[in-house]
ChimeraX commands (.cxc) that place a marker at each C-alpha (Angstrom):
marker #1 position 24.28,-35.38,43.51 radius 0.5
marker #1 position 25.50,-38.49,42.06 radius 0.5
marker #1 position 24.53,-39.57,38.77 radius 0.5
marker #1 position 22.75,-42.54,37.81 radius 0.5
marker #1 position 24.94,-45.14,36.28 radius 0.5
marker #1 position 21.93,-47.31,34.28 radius 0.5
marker #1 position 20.91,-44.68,32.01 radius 0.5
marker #1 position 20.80,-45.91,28.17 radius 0.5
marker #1 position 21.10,-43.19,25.45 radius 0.5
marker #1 position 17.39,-43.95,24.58 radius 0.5
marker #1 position 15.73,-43.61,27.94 radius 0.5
marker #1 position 18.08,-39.95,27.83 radius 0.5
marker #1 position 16.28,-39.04,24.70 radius 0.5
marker #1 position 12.75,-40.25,26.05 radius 0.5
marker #1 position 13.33,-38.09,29.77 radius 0.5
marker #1 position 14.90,-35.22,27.98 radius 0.5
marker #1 position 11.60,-34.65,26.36 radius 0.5
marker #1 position 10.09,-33.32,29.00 radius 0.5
marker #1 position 12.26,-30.47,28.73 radius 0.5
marker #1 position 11.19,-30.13,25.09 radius 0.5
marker #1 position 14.26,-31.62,23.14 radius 0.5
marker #1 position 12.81,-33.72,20.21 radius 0.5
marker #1 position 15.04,-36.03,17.93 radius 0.5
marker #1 position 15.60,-33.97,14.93 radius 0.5
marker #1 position 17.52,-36.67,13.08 radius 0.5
marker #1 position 20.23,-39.51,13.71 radius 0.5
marker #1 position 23.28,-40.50,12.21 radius 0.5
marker #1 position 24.57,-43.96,13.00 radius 0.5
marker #1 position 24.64,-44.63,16.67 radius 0.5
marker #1 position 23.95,-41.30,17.64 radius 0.5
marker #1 position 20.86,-38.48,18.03 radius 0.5
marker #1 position 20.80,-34.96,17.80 radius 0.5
marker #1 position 17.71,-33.75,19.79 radius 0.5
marker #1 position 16.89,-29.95,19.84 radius 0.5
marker #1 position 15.13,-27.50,22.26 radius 0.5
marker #1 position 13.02,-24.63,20.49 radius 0.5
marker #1 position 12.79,-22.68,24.21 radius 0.5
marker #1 position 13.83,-20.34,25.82 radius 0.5
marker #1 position 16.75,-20.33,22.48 radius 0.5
marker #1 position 17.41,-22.94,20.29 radius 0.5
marker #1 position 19.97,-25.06,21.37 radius 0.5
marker #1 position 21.09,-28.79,20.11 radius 0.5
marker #1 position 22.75,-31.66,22.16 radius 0.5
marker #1 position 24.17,-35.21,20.53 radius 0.5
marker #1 position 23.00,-38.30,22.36 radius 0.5
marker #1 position 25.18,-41.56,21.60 radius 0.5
marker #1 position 22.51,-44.38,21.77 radius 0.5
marker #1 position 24.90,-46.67,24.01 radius 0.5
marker #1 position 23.61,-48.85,26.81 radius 0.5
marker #1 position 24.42,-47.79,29.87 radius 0.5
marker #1 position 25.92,-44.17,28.68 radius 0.5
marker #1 position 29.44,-43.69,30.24 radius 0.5
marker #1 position 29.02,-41.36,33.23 radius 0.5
marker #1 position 31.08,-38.63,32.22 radius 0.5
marker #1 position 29.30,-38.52,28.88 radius 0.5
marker #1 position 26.24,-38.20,30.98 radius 0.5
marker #1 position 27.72,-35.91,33.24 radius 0.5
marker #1 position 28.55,-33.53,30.00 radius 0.5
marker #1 position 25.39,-33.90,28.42 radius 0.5
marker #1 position 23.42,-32.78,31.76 radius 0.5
marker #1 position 25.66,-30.26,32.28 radius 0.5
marker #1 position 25.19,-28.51,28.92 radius 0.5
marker #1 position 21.36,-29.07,28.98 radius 0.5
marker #1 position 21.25,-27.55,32.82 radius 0.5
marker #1 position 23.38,-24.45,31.76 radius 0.5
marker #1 position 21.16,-23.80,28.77 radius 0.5
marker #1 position 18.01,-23.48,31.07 radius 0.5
marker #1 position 19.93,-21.92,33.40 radius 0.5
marker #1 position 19.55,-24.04,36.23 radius 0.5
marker #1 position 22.61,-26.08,38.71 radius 0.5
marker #1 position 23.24,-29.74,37.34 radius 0.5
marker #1 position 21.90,-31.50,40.29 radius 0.5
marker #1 position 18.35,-29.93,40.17 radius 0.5
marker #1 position 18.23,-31.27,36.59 radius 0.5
marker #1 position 18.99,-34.69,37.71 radius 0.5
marker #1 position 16.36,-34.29,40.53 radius 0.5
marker #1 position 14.43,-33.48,38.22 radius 0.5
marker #1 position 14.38,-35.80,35.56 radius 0.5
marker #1 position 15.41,-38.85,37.51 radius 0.5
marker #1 position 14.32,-38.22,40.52 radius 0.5
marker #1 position 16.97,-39.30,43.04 radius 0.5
marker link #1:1,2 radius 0.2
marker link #1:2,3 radius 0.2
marker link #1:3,4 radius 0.2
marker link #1:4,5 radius 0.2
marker link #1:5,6 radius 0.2
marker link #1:6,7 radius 0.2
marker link #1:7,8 radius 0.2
marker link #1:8,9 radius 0.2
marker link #1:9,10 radius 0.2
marker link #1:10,11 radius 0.2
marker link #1:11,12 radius 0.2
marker link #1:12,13 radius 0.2
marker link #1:13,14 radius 0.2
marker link #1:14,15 radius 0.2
marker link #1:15,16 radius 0.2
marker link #1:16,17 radius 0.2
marker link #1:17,18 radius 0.2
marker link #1:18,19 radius 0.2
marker link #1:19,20 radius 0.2
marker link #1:20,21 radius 0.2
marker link #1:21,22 radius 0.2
marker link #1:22,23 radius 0.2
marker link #1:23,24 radius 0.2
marker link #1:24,25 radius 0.2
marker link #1:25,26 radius 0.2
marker link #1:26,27 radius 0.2
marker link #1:27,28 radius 0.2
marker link #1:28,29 radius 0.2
marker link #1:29,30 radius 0.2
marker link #1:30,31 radius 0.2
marker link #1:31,32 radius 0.2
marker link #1:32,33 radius 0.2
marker link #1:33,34 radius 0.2
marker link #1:34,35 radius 0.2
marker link #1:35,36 radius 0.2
marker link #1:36,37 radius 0.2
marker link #1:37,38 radius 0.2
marker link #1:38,39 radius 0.2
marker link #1:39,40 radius 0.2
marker link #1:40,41 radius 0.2
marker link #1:41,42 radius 0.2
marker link #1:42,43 radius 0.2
marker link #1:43,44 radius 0.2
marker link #1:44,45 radius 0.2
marker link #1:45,46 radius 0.2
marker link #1:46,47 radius 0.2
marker link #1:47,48 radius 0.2
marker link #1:48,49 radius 0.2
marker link #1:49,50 radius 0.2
marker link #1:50,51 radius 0.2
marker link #1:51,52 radius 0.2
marker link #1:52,53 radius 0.2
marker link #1:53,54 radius 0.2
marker link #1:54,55 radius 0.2
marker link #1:55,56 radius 0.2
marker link #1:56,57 radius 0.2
marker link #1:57,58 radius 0.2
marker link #1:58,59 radius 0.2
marker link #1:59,60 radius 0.2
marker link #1:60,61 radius 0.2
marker link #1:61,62 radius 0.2
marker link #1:62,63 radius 0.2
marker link #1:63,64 radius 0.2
marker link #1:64,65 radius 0.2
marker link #1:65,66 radius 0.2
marker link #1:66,67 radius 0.2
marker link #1:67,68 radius 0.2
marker link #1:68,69 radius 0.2
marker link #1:69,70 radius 0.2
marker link #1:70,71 radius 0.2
marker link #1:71,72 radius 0.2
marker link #1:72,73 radius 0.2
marker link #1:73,74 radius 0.2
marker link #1:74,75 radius 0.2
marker link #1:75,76 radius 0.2
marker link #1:76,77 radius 0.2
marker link #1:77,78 radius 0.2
marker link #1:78,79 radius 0.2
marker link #1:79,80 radius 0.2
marker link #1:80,81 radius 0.2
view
């Protein structure tokens, strides 16, 4: 599934709540957000506008592989395209 090229690091952080990631602090220009379920698991965010698509590409791809799911279901799921 192709990824969506318009997505700032702030509307990341905002979907990628759903999931239960919360900020748990920032350091300059970027956020580390972390996931209490199933395990604990922490992701950086750069808060760039538009994020560069293979930055996006990583971050959904280490977010989908924690819950165990394929990368394009995740973007189905939180974009919805």
């Amino acid at each position: 599934m192709k990824l969506p090229r318009d997505v700032s690091g702030a509307r990341l952080v905002k979907t990628l709540a759903a999931l239960g990631y919360r900020a748990t602090r920032q350091t300059g220009s970027h956020i580390r957000l972390t996931c209490e379920a199933p395990t604990q698991h922490h992701i950086t965010i750069p808060n760039h506008d538009p994020l560069r698509v293979g930055t996006l590409a990583a971050i959904l791809g280490d977010v989908a592989s924690h819950h165990g799911i394929e990368r394009d279901a995740l973007v189905e799921r939180l974009f919805g395209r």
